[in-house]
Structure formats: structure tokens, C-alpha cells
N, C-alpha and C positions, 0 to 999 in steps of 0.2 A: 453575438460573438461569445458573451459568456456561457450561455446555452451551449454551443459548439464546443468549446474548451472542456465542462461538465461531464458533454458526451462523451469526448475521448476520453476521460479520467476513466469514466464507467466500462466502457470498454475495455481499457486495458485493466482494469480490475476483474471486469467478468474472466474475461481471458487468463486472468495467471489463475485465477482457480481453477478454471475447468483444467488449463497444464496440471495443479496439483492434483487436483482428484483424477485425471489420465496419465499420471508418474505412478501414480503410486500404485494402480489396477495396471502398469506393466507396459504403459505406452512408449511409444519411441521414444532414441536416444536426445531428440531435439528437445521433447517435451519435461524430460529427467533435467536436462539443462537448464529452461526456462524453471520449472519447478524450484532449484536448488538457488537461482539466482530472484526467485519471489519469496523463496524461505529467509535467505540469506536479508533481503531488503526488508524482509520485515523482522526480522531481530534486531538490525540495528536501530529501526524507529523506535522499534521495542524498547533498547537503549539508550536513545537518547534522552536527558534528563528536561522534563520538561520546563518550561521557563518559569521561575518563577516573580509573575506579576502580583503584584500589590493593592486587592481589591481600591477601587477609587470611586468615590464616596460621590463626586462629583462636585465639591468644594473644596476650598484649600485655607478652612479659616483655622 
């Protein structure tokens, strides 16, 4: 099942690149779309601050 879920991730990562690199060489309006909304999705990743954990030693003396 995890396998399956992995794959879909990779897929639709394959896929919004190829949208950006076919936006940007002038491809259809759909693909401009997609493009703008995988730019847009990864600047806010970009954004968001990431957690900050407290290396853990593995004891608590």
C-alpha cells in the first residue's frame, strides 16, 4: 500500500514538472494553469517555517 501511495506522490511530481517545463516552452492554457498552481504550491512549502525539534539524545537524565 505504501508502495502505491510513493507512486502516486512521484507521479504527480513527475507531472507538475513536465506542466512547468511545457508552460514555460508555450504550452497550453491548461498547462500555464497547472504550472502557476505547482509554482504557487511550492512557495508556500518554501514558506512555511520549518518545525523546530529539539535534537533528543535519547535519555532524559
Amino acid at each position: 500500500m505504501t508502495l502505491l501511495v510513493l507512486s502516486g506522490v512521484l507521479l504527480f511530481v513527475v507531472g507538475g514538472c513536465v506542466c512547468v517545463v511545457w508552460a514555460d516552452r508555450g504550452g497550453p492554457r491548461w498547462a500555464r494553469a497547472v504550472a502557476s498552481c505547482i509554482l504557487v504550491a511550492g512557495e508556500l512549502v518554501r514558506r512555511v517555517p520549518r518545525s523546530r525539534r529539539s535534537p533528543s539524545s535519547g535519555s532524559d537524565d
